[in-house]
N, C-alpha and C positions, 0 to 999 in steps of 0.2 A: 504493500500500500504506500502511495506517499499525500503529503501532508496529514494536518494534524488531526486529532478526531478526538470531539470534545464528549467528556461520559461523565459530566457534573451538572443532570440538570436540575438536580435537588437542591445545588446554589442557584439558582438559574436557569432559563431556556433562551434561544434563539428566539428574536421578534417573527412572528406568522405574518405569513404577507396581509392576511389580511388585518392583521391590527396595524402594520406599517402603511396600508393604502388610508384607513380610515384616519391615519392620522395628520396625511397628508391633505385629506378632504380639509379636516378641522383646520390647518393651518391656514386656510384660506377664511376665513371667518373673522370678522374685526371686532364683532359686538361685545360688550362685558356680556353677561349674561344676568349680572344686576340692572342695566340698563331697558329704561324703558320705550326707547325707539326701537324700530322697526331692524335696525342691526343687531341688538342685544336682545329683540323678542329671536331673533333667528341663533345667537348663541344658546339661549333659555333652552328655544326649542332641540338643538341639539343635544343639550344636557341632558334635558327630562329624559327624550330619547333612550341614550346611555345607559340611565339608571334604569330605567326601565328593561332594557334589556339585559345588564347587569342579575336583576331582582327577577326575571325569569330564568336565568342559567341556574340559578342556586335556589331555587324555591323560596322565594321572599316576596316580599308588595315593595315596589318602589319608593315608599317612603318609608319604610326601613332600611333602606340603603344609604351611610353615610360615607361621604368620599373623602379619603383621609391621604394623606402624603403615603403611606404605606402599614402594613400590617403591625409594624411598630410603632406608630401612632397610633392607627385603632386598638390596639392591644392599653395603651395607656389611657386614651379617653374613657376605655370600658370600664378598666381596675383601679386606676391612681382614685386614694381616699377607700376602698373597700375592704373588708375586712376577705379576704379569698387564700383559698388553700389550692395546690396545688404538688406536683411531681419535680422531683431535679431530672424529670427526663424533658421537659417542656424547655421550651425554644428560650433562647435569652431575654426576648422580648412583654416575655409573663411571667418567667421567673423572677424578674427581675420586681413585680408586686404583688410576690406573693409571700402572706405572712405566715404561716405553716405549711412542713413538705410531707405529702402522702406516702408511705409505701408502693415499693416496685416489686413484682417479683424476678423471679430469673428467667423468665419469659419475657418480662418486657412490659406485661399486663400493668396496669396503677390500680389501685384499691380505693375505692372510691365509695366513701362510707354517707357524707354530705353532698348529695349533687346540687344542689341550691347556692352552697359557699362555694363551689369546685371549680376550677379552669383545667380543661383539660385537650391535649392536641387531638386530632381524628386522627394522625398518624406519626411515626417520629420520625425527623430529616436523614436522620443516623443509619439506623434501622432498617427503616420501613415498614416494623411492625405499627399492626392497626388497630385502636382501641375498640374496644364496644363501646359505646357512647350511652349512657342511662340518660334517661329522661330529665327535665329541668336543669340541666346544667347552667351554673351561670354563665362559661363561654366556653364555647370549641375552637380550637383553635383546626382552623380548616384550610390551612395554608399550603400542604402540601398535598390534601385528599382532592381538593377543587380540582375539577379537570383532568385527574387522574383515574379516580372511583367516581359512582351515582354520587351527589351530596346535595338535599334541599334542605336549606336554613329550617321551613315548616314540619320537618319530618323529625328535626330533633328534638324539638320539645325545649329548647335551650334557649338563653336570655340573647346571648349577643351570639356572634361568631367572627371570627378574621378570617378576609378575605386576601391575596396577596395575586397580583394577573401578571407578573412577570415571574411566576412557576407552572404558567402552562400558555407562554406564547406571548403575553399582553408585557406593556413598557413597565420598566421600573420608574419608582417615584410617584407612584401612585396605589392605593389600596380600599379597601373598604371595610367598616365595621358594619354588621347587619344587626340589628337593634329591633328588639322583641317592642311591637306599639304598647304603649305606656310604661316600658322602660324610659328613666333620664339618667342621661349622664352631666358632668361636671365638665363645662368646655377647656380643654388647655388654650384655648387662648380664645379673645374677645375681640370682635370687630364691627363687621357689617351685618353681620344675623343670617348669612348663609349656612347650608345643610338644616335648614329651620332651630335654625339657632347655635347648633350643635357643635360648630365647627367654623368659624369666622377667617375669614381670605377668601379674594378672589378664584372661584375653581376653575381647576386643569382642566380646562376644554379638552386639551386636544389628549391629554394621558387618558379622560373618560370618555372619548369616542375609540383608541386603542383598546381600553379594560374593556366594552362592551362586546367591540369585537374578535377577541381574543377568546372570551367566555361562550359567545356563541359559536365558532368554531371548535372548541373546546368540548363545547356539550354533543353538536354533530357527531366528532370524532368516537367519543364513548360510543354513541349511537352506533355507529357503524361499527364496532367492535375493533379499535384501533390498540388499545392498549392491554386486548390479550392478544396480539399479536408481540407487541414491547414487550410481554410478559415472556411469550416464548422465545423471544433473544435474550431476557434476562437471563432463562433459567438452561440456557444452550450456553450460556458463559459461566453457568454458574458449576455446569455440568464437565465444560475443559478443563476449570480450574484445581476443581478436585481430583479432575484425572491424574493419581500417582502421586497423589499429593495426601499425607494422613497427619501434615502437621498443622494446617489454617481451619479452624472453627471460622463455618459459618453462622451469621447471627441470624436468629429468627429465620431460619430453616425450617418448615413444617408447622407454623405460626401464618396467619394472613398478614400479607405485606403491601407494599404499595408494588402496583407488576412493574415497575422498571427499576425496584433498588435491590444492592446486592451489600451487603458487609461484612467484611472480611477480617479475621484476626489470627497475622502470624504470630506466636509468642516470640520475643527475642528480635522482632526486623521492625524500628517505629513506623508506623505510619507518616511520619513528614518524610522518612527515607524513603520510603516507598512511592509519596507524591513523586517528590526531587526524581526518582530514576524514571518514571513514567513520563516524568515531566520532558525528561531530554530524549524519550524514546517517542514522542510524539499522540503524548496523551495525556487529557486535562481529567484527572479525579480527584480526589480531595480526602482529609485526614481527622480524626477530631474535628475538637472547635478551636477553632482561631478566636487568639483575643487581639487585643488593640493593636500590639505588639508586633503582630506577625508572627509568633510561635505559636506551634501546635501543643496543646495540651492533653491529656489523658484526657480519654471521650466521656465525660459525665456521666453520660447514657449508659455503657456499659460498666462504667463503678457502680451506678445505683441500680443495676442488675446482677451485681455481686462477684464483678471481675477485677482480680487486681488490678490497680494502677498503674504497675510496667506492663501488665498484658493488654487493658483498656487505652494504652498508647500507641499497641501494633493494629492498630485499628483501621481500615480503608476503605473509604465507601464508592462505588462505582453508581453512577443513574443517571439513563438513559432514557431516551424520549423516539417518537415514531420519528422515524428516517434514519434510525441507526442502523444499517446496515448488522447482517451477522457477520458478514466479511471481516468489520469494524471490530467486532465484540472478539473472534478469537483471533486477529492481529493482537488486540491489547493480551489476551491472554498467552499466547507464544510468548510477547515480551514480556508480562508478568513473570513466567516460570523460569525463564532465562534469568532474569534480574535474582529472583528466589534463590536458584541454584548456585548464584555466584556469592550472594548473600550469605547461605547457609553454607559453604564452602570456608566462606571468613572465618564464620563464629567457629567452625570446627578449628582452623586452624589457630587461634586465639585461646583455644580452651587446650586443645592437645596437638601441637604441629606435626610432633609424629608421625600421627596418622595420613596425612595430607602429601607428606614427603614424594614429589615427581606430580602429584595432579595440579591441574588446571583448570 
């Protein structure tokens, strides 16, 4: 193969043409959308549009739809000021307010004893293990299930949700909380009384004519059964990798997963090592969590599912999206095993050279 082939799209996806062409429409549009001329009823009207289309991808009314800078904003409009529990397997942007942490088991499952106090993801980034979602929730965090599995905000039973549209095709810098009617929240910031008050600045026209059409491309796709296709590339990479291989723990193997994530754990090879060799063999995947820093940490997720902390660091997550090629998926994995064997080569020779004496 040459050039690069990108298998992170659980940080991200590629823009869909068609959230790229709609965005292009929007740019043509002069009006505010708080403006009351005949240019600003025409931004208005694109807006409503948006949400509205938005609020039928995911099963919601359009005015539960509040359009946020991204899922890290609506995760803070939801939670900042509430008393909420939640998992150290949930994304940084809810852990981050939450005042007590639930039990995980070693499955990956949360325990979830409060669903009324509870934040919880529909699926983990890491992973890709997928919750059960109990009824009432006060939010799901729905960021990486959208556009991947079925998900209607109305099916949950749940207070809010995050919505996130550049993890299935739609632009970043843009997101959505969806908000159960007669839910209020507490606006972080005060302006003009846009999102009906919710949410004050002038809105992304042109990011919510992209989100809309992202989402309904998005929903198509399911429809047509596009992502158990992803699924059988996943599980065709998942199946070379193990090939001769009895030293990498698969996570959440035999658990429901998101169909395009895979993660991997060799003991003894970090996962940033693993990014770095991939990285120069022409493949973009990803390791832990990154903190501000740029360093890879020991993956949260798999400490609070009961993995040590040097082996919670050999951690590697691989996911992919439709148009991956399987060409794609077992080049990475030829260079995957390569990298391994040179890898595990080392440590042999570091612990006993002896043995090693004349290989290469």
């Amino acid at each position: 193969m040459s050039g690069r082939v990108y298998l992170d799209w659980n940080a991200t996806t590629p823009l869909r043409p068609e959230a790229r062409a709609a965005m292009i429409e929007a740019m043509d549009l002069v009006g505010n959308p708080s403006s009351v001329h005949a240019e600003g009823r025409a931004a208005k009207g694109l807006l409503e549009r948006a949400r509205a289309g938005i609020a039928e991808a995911f099963g919601a009314e359009p005015d539960e739809v509040v359009l946020t800078s991204g899922a890290t904003e609506a995760a803070a409009l939801a939670l900042r000021g509430r008393n909420r529990v939640g998992a150290p397997v949930e994304h940084d942007c809810v852990l981050g307010w939450i005042d007590a942490c639930l039990p995980v088991t070693a499955e990956g499952r949360v325990e979830v004893a409060e669903p009324g106090r509870t934040a919880l993801q529909a699926a983990n980034s890491e992973t890709g293990i997928v919750q059960e979602l109990p009824p009432g929730l006060a939010l799901v965090d729905a960021a990486q299930v959208a556009g991947k599995l079925p998900f209607a905000f109305g099916w949950t039973g749940a207070r809010a949700a995050l919505i996130a549209p550049h993890k299935f095709g739609g632009p970043k810098g843009i997101g959505a909380l969806l908000l159960r009617r007669g839910e209020e929240v507490e606006p972080l910031q005060r302006g003009g009384g846009q999102e009906l008050g919710r949410r004050a600045g002038t809105e992304n026209l042109i990011g919510a004519a992209g989100f809309a059409a992202a989402a309904r491309a998005a929903v198509a796709d399911l429809a047509r059964g596009i992502w158990e296709e992803v699924a059988e590339t996943r599980n065709i990479l998942e199946r070379a990798l193990e090939d001769g291989n009895s030293e990498t723990i698969f996570v959440g193997k035999g658990s429901a997963r998101l169909p395009n994530t895979l993660a991997l754990v060799t003991p003894g090879w970090k996962g940033e090592t693993q990014v770095m060799a991939m990285d120069l063999a022409g493949f973009a995947v990803s390791a832990g969590s990154a903190c501000s820093s740029g360093k890879v940490k020991a993956s949260r997720t798999l400490t609070a599912m009961g993995y040590e902390p040097e082996v919670a660091a050999a951690m590697l997550r691989v996911s992919i999206g439709p148009g991956v090629e399987r060409e794609a998926v077992l080049a990475f994995a030829d260079a995957w095993k390569k990298s391994h064997s040179r890898a595990r080569r080392r440590r042999m020779s570091e612990t006993s050279p002896e043995r090693v004496v004349g290989e290469v």
